[in-house]
C-alpha positions in Angstrom: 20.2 5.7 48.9 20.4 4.6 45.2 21.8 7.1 42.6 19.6 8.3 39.2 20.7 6.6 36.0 19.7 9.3 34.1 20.8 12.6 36.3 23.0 10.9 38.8 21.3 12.9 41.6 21.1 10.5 44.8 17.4 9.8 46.1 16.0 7.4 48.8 13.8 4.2 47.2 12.1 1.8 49.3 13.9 -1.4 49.8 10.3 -3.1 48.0 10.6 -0.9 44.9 14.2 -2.2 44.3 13.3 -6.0 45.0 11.1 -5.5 41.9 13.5 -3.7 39.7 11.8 0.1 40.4 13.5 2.4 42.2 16.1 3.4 39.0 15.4 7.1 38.5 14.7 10.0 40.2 11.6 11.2 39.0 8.8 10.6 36.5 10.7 13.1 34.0 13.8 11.0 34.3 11.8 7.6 33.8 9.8 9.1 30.5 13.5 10.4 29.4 15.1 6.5 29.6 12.1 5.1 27.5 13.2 7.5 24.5 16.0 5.7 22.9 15.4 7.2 19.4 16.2 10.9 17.4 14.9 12.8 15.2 14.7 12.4 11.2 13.6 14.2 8.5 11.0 12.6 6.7 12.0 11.5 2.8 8.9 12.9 1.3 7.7 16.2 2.6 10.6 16.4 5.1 9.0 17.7 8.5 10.7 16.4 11.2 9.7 13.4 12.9 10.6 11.5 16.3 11.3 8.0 15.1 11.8 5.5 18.1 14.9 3.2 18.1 13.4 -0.2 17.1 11.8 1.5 14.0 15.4 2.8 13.5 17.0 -0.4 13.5 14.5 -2.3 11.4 14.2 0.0 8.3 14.7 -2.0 5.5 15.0 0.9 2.8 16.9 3.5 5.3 14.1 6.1 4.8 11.7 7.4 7.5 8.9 8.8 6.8 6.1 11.2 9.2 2.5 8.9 8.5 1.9 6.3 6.3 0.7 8.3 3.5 3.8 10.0 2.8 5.3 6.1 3.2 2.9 5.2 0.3 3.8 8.4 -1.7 7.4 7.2 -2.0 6.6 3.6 -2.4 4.2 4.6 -5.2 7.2 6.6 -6.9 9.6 4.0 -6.5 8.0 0.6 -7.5 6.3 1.2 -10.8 6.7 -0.6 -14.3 9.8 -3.3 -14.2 10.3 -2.1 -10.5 7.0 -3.7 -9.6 7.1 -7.5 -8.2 4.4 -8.0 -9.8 5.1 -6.2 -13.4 4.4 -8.6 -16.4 5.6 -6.1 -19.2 3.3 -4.4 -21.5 0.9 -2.0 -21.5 -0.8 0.0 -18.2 -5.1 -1.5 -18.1 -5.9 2.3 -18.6 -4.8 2.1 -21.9 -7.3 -0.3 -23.2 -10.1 2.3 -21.5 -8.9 4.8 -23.0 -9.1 3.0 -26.5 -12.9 1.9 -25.6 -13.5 5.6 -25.0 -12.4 7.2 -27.8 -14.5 4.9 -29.8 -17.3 6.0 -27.8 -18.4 2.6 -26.7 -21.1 2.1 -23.9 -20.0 2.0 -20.5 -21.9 -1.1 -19.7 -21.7 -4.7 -19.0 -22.1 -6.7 -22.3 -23.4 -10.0 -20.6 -25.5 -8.3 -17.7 -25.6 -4.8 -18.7 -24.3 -2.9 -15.3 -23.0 0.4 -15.6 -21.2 0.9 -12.6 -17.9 2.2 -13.7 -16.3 1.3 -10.0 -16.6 -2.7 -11.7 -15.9 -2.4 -15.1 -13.1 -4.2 -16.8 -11.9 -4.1 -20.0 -12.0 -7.5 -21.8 -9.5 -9.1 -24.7 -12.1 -11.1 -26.7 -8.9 -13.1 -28.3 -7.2 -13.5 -25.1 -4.0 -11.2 -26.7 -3.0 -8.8 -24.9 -1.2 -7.1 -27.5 -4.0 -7.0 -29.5 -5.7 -3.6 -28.8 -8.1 -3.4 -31.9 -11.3 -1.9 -31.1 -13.2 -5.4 -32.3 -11.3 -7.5 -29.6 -12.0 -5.2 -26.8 -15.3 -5.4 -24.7 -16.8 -3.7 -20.9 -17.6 -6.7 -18.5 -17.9 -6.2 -14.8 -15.3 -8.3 -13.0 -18.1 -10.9 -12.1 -18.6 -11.3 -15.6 -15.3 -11.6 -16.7 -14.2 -14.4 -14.3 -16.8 -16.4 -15.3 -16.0 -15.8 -19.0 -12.6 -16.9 -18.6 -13.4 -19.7 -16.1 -16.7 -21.2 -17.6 -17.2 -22.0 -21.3 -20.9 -21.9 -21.4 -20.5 -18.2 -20.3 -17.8 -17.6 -22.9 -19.8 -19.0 -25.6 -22.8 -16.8 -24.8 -20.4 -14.0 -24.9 -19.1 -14.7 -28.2 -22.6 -14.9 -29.1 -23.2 -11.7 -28.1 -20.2 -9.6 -29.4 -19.7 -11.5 -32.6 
C-alpha cells in the first residue's frame, strides 16, 4: 500500500510499477496535477491571463510574461528603439531619406537596372554621407544594386555615370 503524494489517499501499486519509479499517485488527475509546477500571470501587454510553466518562470530575463509571441514582440518593439537598440548607430530613421525622394517626386525605380519593385528598393547616399540628405546625393537602387555599388568600382563608376 503506497500513499498519494499529491492527495495522501492510500492506494495498492504493483510491486513492478514501483521498481520503475511509477506507482507515486493515485490517479491520472493527481499525476497531470504534479506535472504543473507553474501559476498564473498576467501578461505585460494586453494582460489576459496566462498559465506560464515553472521553467519559463525561472528563466525570464526581463521579469515580464507575456500570452503569444506577438504580444512579446509588441513590447520588445516599444522598448528597444533608437539609443536602446544594440544595433543603433545614431542618426536619422532610413524612412527619412524616402520620404525626401518622395516629396521630390522622384521615380520609384532602380537607377542602374530600372526595377520598380518597392519591396527592394533602397535609398542610396551618392557621397557616402549620411548626413547629407540633399536631394542631388540621394538615389533608388534595389539592394542588389547597391551592394555591388559599394563593393565593386566598375559598378560605381557606371553609376556615377549615370546620375551625374
Amino acid at each position: 500500500m503506497i500513499k498519494c503524494k499529491i492527495c495522501g489517499k492510500i492506494f495498492k501499486a504493483k510491486n513492478f510499477q514501483i521498481k520503475m519509479g511509477w506507482g507515486k499517485y493515485c490517479s491520472k488527475e493527481c499525476h497531470y496535477l504534479s506535472m504543473k509546477s507553474g501559476s498564473y500571470v498576467k501578461c505585460e501587454t494586453c494582460g489576459k491571463s496566462t498559465y506560464i510553466h515553472l521553467t519559463r518562470l525561472n528563466h525570464s530575463k526581463s521579469g515580464k510574461y507575456f500570452c503569444s509571441k506577438s504580444c512579446q514582440t509588441i513590447w520588445r518593439n516599444s522598448q528597444y528603439i533608437g539609443p536602446k537598440h544594440k544595433l543603433w548607430k545614431g542618426g536619422v530613421s532610413s524612412d527619412f531619406y524616402r520620404d525626401v525622394l518622395e516629396r521630390k517626386k522622384t521615380d520609384k525605380k532602380c537607377k542602374l537596372c530600372g526595377i520598380e519593385d518597392n519591396r527592394v528598393l533602397a535609398v542610396h547616399h551618392i557621397d557616402y554621407d549620411h548626413s547629407n540628405n540633399k536631394i542631388d546625393n540621394l538615389a533608388y537602387l534595389c539592394h542588389n544594386c547597391h551592394q555591388l555599388v559599394h563593393l565593386d568600382k566598375k559598378e560605381n563608376l557606371k553609376f556615377l555615370s549615370i546620375v551625374c
